[in-house]
BASELO-784771 format. One line per field, with one value per residue: x, y, z of N, C-alpha, C, O in turn; residue number from 1. Coordinates in steps of 0.2 Angstrom, whole numbers, plus 5000, padded with zeros to 4 digits. Layout:
n.east <- X|...
n.north <- Y|...
n.up <- Z|...
ca.east <- X|...
ca.north <- Y|...
ca.up <- Z|...
c.east <- X|...
c.north <- Y|...
c.up <- Z|...
o.east <- X|...
o.north <- Y|...
o.up <- Z|...
nr <- NUM|...
***
This chain:
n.east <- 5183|5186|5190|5179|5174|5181|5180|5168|5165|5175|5165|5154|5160|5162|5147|5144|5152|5147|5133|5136|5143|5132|5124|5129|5129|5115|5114|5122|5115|5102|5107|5112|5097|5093|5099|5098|5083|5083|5089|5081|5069|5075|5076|5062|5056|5064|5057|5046|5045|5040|5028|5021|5014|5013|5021|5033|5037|5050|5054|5068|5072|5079|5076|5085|5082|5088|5095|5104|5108|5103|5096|5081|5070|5072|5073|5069|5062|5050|5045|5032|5028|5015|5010|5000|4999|4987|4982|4977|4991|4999|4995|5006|5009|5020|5025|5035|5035|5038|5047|5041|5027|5023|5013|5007|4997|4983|4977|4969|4966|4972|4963|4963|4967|4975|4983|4985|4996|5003|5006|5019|5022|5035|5039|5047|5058|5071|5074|5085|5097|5104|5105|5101|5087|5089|5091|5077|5070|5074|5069|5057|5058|5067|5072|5080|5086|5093|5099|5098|5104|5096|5100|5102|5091|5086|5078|5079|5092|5105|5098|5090|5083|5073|5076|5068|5074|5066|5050|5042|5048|5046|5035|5030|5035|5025|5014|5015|5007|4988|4977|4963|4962|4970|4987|4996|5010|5017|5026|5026|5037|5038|5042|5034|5028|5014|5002|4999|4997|4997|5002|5009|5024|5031|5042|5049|5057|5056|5051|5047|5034|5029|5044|5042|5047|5041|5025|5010|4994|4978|4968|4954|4939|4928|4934|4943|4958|4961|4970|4986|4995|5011|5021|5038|5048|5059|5069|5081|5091|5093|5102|5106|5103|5095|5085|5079|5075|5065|5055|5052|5046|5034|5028|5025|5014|5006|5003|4992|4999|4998|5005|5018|5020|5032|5049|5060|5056|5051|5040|5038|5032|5043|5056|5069|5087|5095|5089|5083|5072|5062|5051|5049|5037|5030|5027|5017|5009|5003|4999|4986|4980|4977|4970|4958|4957|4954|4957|4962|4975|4991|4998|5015|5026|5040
n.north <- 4942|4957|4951|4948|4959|4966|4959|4960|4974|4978|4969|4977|4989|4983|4979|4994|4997|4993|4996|5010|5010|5006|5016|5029|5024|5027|5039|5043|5041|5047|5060|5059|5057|5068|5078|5076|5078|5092|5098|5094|5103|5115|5117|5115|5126|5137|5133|5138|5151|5161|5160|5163|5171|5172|5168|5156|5147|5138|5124|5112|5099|5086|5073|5064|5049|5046|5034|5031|5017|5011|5014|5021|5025|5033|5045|5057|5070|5083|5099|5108|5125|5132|5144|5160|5179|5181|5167|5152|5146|5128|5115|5102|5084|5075|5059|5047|5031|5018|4999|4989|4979|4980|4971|4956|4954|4942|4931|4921|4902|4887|4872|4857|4839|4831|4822|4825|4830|4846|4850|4857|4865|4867|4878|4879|4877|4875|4885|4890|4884|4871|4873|4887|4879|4870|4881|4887|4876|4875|4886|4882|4868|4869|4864|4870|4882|4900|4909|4925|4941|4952|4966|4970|4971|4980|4979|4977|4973|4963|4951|4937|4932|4917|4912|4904|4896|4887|4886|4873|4868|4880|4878|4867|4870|4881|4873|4867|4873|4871|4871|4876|4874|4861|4865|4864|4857|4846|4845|4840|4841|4847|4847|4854|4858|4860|4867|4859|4855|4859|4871|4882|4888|4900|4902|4915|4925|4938|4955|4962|4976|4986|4984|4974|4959|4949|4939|4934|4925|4918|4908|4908|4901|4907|4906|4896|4894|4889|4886|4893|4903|4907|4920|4922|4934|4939|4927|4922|4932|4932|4931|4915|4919|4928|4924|4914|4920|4929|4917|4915|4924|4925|4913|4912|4922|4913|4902|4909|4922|4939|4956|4963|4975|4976|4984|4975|4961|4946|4945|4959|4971|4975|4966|4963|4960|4958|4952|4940|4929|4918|4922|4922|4931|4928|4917|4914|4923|4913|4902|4911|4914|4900|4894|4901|4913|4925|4937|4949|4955|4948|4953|4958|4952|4954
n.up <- 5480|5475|5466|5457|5456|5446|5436|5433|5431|5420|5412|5410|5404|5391|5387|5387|5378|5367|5363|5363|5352|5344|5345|5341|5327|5324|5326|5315|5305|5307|5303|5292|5284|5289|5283|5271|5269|5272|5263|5252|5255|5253|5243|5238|5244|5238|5223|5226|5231|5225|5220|5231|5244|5259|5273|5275|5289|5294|5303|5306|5317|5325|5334|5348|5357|5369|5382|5397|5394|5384|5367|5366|5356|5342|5328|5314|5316|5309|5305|5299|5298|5290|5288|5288|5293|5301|5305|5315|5323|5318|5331|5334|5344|5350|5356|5367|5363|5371|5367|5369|5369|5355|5343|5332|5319|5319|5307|5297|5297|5296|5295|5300|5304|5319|5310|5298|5284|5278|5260|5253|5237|5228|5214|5199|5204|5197|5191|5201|5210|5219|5231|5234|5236|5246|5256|5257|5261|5273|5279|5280|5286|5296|5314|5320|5332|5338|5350|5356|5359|5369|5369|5356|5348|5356|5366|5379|5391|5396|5396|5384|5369|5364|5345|5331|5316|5307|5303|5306|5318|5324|5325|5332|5345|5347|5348|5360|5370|5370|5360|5351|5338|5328|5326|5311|5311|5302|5287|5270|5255|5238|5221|5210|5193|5190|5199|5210|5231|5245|5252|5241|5230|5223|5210|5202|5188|5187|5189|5202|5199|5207|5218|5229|5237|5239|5238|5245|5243|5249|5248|5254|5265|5277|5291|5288|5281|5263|5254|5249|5240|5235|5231|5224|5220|5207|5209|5207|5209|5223|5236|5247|5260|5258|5254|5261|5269|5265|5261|5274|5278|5270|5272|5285|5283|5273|5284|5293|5298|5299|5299|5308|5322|5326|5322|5319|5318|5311|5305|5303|5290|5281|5278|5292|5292|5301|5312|5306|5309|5317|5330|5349|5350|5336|5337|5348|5342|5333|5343|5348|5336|5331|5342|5341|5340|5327|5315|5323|5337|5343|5356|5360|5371|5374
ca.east <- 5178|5188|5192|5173|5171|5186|5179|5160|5169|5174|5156|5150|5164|5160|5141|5142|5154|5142|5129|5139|5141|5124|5119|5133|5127|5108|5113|5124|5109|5097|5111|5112|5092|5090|5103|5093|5076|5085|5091|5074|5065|5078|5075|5057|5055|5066|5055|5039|5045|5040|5022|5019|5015|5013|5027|5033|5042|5051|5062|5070|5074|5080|5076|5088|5079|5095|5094|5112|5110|5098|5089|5072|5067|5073|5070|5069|5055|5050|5038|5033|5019|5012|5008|4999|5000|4981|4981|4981|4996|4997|4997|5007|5010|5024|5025|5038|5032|5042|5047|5037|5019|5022|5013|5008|4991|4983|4972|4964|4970|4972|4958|4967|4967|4981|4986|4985|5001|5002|5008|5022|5027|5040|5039|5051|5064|5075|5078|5089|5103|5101|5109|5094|5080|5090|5086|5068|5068|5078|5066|5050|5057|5070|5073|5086|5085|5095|5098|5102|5106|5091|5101|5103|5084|5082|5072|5081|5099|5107|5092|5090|5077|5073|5070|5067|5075|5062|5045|5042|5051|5042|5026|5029|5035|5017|5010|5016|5001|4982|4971|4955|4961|4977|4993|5001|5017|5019|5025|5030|5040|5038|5046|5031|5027|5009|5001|4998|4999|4992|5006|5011|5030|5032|5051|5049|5061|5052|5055|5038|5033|5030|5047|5043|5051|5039|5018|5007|4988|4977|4960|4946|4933|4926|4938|4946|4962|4961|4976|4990|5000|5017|5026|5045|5051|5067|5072|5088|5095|5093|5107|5103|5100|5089|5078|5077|5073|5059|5052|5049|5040|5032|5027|5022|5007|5002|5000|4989|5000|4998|5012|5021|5022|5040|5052|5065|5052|5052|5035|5037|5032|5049|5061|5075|5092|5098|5087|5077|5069|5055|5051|5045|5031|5027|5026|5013|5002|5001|4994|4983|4978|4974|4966|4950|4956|4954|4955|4965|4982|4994|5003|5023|5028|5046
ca.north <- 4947|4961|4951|4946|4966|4968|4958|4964|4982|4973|4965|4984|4993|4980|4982|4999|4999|4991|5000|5016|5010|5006|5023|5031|5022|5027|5046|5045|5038|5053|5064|5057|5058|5076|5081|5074|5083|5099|5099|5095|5108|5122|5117|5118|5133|5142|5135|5142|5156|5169|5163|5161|5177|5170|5168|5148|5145|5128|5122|5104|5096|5080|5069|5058|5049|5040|5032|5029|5010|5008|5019|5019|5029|5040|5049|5065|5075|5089|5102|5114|5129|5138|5151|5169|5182|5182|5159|5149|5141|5121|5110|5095|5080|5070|5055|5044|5023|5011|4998|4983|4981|4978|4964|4953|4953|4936|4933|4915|4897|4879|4868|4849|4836|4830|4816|4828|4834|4849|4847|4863|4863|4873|4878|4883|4876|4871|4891|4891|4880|4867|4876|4890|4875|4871|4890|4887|4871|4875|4889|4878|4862|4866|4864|4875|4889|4904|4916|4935|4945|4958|4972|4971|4973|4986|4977|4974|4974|4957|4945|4936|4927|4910|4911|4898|4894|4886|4884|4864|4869|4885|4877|4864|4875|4883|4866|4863|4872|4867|4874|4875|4870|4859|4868|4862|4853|4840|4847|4837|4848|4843|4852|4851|4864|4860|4870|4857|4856|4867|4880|4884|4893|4901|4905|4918|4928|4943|4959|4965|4982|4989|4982|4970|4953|4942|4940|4927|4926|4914|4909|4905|4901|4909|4909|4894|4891|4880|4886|4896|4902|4910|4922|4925|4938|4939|4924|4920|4936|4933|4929|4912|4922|4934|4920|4911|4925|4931|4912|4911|4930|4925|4906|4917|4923|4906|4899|4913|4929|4945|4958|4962|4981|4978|4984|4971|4956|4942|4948|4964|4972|4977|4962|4966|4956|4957|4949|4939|4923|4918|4925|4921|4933|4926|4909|4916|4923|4905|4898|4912|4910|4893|4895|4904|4922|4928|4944|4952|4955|4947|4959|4955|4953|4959
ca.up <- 5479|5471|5458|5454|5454|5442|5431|5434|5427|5413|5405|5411|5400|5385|5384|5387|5369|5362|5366|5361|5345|5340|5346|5335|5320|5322|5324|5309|5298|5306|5302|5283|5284|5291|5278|5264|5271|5272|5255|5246|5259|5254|5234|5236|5247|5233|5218|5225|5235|5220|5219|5237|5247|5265|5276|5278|5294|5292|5306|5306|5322|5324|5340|5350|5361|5372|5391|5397|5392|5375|5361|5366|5351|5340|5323|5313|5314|5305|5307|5293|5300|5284|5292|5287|5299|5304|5306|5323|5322|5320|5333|5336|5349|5351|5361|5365|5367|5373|5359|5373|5367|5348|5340|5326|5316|5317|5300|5298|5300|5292|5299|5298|5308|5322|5308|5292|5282|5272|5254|5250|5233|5225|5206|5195|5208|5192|5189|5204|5210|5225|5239|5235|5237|5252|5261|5255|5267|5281|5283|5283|5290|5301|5321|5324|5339|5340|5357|5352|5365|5365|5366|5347|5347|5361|5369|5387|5392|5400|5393|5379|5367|5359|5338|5326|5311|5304|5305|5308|5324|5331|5327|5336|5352|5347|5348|5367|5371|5369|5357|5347|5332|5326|5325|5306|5311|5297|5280|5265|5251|5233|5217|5201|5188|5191|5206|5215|5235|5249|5249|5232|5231|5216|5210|5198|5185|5186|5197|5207|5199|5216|5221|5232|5235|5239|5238|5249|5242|5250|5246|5261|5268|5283|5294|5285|5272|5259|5249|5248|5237|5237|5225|5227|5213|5204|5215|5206|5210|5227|5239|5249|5267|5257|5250|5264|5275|5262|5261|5280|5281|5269|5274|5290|5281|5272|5288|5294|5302|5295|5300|5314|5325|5328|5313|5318|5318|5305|5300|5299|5283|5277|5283|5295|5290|5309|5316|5300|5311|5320|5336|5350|5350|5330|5340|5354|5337|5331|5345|5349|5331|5332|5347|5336|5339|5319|5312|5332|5337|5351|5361|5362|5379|5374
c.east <- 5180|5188|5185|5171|5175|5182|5170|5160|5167|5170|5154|5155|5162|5152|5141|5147|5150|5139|5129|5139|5137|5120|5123|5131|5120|5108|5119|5121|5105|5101|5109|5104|5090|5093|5099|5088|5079|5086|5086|5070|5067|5076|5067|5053|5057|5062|5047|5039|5041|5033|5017|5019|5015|5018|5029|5039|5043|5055|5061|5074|5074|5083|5081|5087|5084|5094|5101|5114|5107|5095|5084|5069|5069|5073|5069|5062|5056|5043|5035|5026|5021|5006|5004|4999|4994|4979|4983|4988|4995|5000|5002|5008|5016|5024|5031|5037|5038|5040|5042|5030|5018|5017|5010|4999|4992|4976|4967|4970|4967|4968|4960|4966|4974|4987|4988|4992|5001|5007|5012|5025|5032|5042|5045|5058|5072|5079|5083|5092|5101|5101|5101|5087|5082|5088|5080|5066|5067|5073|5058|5052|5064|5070|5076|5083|5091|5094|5101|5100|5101|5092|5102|5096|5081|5078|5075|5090|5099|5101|5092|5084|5080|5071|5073|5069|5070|5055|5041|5044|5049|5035|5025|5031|5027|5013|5010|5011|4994|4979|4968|4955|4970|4982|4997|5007|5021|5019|5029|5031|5041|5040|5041|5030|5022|5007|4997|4999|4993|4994|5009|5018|5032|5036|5047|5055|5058|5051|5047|5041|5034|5038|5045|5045|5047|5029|5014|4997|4984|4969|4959|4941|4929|4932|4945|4952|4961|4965|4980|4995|5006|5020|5034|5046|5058|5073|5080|5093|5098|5098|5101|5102|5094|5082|5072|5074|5067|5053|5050|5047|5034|5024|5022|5015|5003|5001|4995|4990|5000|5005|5011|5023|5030|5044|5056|5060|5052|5046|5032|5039|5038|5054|5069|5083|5096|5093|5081|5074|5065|5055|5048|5037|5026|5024|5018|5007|4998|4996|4989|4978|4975|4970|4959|4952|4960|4954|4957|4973|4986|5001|5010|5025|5036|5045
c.north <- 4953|4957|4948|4955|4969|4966|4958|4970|4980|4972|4971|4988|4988|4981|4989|5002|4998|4994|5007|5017|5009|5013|5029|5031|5025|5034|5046|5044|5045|5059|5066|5059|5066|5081|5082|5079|5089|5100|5099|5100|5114|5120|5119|5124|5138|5143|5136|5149|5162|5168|5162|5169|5177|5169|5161|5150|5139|5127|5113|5104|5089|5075|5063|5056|5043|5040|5031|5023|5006|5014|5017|5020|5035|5039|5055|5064|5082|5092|5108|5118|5134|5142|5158|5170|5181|5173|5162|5146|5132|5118|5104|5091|5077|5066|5048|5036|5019|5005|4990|4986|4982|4973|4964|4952|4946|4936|4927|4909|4892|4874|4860|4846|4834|4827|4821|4833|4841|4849|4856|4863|4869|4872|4882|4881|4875|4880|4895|4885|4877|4871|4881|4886|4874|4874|4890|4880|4872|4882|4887|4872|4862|4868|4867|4881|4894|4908|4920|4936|4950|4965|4974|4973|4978|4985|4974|4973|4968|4951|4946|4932|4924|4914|4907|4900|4894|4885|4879|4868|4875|4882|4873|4868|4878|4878|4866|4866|4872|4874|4870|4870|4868|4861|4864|4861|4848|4845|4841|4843|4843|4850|4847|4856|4865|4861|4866|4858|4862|4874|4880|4889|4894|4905|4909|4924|4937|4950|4962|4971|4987|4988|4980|4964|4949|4945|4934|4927|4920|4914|4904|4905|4903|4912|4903|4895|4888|4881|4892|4897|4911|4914|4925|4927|4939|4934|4921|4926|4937|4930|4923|4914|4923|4930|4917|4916|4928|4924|4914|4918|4927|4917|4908|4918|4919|4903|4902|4920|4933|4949|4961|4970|4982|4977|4977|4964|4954|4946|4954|4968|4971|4971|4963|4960|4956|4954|4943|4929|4925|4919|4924|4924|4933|4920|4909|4917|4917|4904|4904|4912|4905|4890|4897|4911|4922|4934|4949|4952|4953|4954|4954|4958|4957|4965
c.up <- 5475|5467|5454|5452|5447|5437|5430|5429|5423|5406|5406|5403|5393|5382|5381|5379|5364|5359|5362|5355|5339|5342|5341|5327|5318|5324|5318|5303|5299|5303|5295|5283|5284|5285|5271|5264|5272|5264|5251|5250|5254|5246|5232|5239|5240|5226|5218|5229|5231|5215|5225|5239|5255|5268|5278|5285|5295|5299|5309|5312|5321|5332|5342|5356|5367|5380|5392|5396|5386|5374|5363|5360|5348|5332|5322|5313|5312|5305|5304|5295|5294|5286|5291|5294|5304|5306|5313|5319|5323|5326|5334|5341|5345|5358|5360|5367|5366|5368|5364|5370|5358|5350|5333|5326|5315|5314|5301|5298|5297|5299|5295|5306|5313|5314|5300|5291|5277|5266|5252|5243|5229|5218|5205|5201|5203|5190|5193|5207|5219|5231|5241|5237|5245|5257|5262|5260|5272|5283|5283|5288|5298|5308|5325|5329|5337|5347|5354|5360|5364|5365|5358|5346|5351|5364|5377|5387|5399|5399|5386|5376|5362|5349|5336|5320|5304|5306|5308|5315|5328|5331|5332|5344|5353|5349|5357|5371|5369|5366|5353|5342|5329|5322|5318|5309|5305|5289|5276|5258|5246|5229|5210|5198|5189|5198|5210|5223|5238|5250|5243|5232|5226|5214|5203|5196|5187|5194|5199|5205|5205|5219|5226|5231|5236|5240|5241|5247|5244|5250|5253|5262|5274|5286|5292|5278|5271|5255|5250|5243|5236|5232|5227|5221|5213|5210|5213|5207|5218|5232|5244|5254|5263|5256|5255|5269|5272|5260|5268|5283|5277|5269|5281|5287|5277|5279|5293|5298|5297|5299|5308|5315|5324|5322|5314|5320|5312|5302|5299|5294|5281|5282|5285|5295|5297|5313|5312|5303|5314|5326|5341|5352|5343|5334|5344|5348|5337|5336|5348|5343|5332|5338|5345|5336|5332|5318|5321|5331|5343|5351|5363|5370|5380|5369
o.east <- 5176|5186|5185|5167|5173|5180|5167|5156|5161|5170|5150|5151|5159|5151|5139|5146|5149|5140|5124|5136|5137|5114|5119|5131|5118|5103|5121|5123|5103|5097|5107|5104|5087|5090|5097|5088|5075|5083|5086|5066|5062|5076|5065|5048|5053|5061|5043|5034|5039|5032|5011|5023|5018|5022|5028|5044|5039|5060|5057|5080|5071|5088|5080|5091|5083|5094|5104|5119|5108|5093|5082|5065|5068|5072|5067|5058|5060|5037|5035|5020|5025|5000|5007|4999|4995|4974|4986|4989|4992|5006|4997|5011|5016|5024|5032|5038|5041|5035|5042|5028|5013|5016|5011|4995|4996|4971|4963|4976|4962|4969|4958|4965|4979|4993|4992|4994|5000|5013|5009|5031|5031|5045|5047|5062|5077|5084|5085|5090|5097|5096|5097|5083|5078|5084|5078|5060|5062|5072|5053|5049|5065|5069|5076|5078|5096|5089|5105|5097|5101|5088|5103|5096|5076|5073|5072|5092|5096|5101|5094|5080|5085|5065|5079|5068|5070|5054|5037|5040|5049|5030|5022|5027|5023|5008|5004|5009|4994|4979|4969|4952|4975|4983|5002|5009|5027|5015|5034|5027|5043|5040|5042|5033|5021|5008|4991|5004|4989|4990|5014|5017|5035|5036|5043|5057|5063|5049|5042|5046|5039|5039|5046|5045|5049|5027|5016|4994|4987|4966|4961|4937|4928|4935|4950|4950|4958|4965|4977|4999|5005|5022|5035|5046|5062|5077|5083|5099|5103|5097|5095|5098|5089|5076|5066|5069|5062|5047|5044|5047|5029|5019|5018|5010|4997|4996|4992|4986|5001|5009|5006|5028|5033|5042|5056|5063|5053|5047|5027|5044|5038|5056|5073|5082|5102|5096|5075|5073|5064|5059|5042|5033|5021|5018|5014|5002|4993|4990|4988|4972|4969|4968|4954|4949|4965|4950|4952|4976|4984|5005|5011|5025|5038|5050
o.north <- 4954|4960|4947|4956|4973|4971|4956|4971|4980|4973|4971|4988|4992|4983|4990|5008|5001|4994|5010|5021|5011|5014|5033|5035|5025|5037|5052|5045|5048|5064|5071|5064|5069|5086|5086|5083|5092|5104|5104|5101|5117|5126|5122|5127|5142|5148|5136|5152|5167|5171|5161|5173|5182|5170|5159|5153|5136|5130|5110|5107|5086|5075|5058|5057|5037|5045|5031|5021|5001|5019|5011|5016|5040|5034|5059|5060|5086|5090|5114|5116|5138|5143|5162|5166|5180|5173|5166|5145|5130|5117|5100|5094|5076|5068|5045|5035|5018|5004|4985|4992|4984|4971|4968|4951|4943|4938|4927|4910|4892|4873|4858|4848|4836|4829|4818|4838|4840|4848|4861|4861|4875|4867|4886|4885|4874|4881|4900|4879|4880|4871|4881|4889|4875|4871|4892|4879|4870|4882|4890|4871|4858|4874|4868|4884|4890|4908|4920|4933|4952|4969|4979|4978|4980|4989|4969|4971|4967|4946|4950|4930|4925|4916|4905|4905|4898|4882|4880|4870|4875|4882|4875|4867|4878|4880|4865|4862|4872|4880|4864|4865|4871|4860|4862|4867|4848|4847|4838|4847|4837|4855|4842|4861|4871|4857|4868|4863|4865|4879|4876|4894|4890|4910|4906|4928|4940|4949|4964|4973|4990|4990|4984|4963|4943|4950|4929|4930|4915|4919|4899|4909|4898|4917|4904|4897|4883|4876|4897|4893|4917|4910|4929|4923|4940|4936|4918|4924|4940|4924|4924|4909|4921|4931|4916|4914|4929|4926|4912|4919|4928|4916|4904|4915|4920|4899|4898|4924|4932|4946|4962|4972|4988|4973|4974|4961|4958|4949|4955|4969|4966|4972|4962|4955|4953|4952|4943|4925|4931|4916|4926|4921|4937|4919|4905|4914|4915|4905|4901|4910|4905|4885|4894|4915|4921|4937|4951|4949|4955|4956|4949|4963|4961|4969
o.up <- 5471|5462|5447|5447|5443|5433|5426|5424|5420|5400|5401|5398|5389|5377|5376|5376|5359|5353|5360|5352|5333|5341|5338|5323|5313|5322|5317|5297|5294|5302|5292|5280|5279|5283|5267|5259|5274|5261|5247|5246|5251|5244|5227|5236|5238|5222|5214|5229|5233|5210|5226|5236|5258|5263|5284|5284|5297|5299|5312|5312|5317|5334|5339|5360|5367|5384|5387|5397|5384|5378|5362|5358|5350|5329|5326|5311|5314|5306|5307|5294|5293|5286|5295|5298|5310|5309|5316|5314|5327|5326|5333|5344|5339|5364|5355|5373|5361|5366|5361|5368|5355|5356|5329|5330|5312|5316|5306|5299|5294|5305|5290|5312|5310|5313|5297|5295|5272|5267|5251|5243|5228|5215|5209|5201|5206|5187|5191|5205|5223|5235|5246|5239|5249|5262|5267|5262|5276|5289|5286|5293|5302|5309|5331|5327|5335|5349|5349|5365|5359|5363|5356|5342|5350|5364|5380|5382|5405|5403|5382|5380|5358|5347|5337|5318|5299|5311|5313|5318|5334|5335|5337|5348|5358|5352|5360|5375|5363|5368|5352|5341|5329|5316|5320|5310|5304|5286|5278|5257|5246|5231|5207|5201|5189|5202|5212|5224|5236|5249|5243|5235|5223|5217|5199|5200|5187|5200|5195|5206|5207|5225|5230|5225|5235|5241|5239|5252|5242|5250|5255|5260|5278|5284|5293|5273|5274|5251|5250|5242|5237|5228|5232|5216|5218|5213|5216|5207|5220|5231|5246|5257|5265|5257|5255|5273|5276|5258|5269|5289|5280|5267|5283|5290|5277|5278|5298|5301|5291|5301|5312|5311|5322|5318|5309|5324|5308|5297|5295|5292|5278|5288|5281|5298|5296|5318|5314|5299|5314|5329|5340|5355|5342|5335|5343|5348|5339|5335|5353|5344|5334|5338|5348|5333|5331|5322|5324|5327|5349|5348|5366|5373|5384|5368
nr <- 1|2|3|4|5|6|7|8|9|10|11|12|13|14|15|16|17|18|19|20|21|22|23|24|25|26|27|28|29|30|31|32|33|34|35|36|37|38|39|40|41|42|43|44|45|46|47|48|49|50|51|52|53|54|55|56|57|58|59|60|61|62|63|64|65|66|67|68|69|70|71|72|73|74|75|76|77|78|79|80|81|82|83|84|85|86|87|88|89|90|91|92|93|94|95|96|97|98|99|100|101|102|103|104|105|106|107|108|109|110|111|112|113|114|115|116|117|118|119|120|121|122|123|124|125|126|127|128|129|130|131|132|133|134|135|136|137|138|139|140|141|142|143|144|145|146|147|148|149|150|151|152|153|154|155|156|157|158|159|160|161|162|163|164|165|166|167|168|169|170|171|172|173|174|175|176|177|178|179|180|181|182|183|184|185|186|187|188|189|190|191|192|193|194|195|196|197|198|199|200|201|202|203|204|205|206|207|208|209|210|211|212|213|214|215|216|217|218|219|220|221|222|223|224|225|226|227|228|229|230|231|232|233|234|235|236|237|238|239|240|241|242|243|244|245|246|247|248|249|250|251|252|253|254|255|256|257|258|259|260|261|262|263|264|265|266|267|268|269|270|271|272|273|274|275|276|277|278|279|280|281|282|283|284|285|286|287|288|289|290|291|292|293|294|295|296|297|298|299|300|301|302
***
């Protein structure tokens, strides 16, 4: 029995460096942050100060919201009252929400039969090298699972979750239960110049104005797809994680998800490189999706 508590300690003292560590790194970022915002504050206070007559009171605080076992939440805030003497002063709330209760925008859906394939083809595959066509698979077709530990996502201490690889393989998990309308499972993957196929993958030289790395437009009907197509920019620049990780957010929204609450989810907006698969509350979209709920959001359990 001691030696079960010994090494009880032990797994206590290792999380707890963990832990330690990831709360370390995320006040040396707000640190770096609040520094920044002070800087550009104190630059533009000085170059209006001498046509301004009002009195600014600025003051930067910077919140850290720490339990003795996970970040719940934290982040600079900043709070600028422009003030005359004779104003109310402004208002603000802060609230702090627990990171349970994201979820995933689900858009429209592929109306196919149980027996029906969809056709993925990939252009311009010839402007990058095999291994990249490879990435562009393995995140449509393949079956692999990962466990993470969910303290990396702050979502629970001593639990873990399942995510997918690839798509072919969450679907099918989404498949195991019963809905309205049939769950796409079947892809065949083809490499032509001509935009043929259902989902279209378009390898392109060319870097997105806006910086962005990838674009998904899909033409419908109702509540039906009847095509998608895919933009990946400046895809040769791209390392084969990166690719592959912006093919299956973006593969995401050809099959009908829109984005995702939680920063570190595959399908949210800006894609998180620690944690860049499918999840299982993208999976839960799907078949709530494909259930008939269009244009609504599933609620993430973790």
């Amino acid at each position: 029995m001691e030696q079960e508590k010994i090494i009880d300690l032990e797994q206590q003292k290792i999380i707890f460096a963990h832990l330690t560590k990831i709360m370390k790194n995320k006040i040396e970022i707000l640190e770096n942050q609040r520094n920044v915002v002070s800087y550009a504050l104190a630059a533009k206070i000085a170059s209006e100060s001498s046509t301004k007559t009002s009195r600014n009171r600025i003051k930067l605080k910077t919140i850290y919201c720490i339990t003795a076992f996970a970040i719940i939440a934290c982040g600079s805030v900043i709070a600028i009252n422009l003030k005359s003497d004779d104003a109310e002063p402004f208002k603000t709330r802060y609230m702090v929400e627990n990171l349970r209760g994201d979820t995933v925008d689900t858009w429209k859906f592929w109306k196919i039969d149980a027996e029906s394939t969809l056709v993925v083809n990939i252009m311009n595959s010839g402007m990058v090298g095999e291994h990249k066509i490879k990435s562009i698979k393995d995140a449509i077709l393949s079956t692999d699972t990962l466990s993470m530990d969910d303290s990396i996502t702050h979502k629970g201490l001593g639990t873990s979750s399942t995510y997918f690889v690839g798509w072919k393989g969450a679907l099918e998990e989404s498949s195991a239960m019963k809905t309205k309308y049939v769950i796409p499972t079947k892809f065949k993957i083809i490499e032509s110049e001509s935009e043929v196929g259902n989902i279209v993958i378009k390898l392109s030289a060319l870097k997105d104005q806006d910086g962005y790395s990838g674009f998904t437009k899909s033409t419908v009907d109702g509540n039906e797809i009847l095509k998608s197509q895919i933009v990946i920019y400046d895809a040769g620049s791209l390392s084969d994680d990166g690719l592959e990780a912006i093919v299956r957010h973006e593969f995401g929204h050809a099959l009908g998800l829109g984005h995702s609450t939680a920063p570190e989810d595959l399908m949210a907006p800006t894609i998180s490189m620690q944690v860049p698969y499918i999840s299982e509350c993208d999976i839960g979209a799907v078949s709530q999706l494909y259930d008939g709920v269009t244009m609504d959001k599933t609620v993430c359990t973790k």
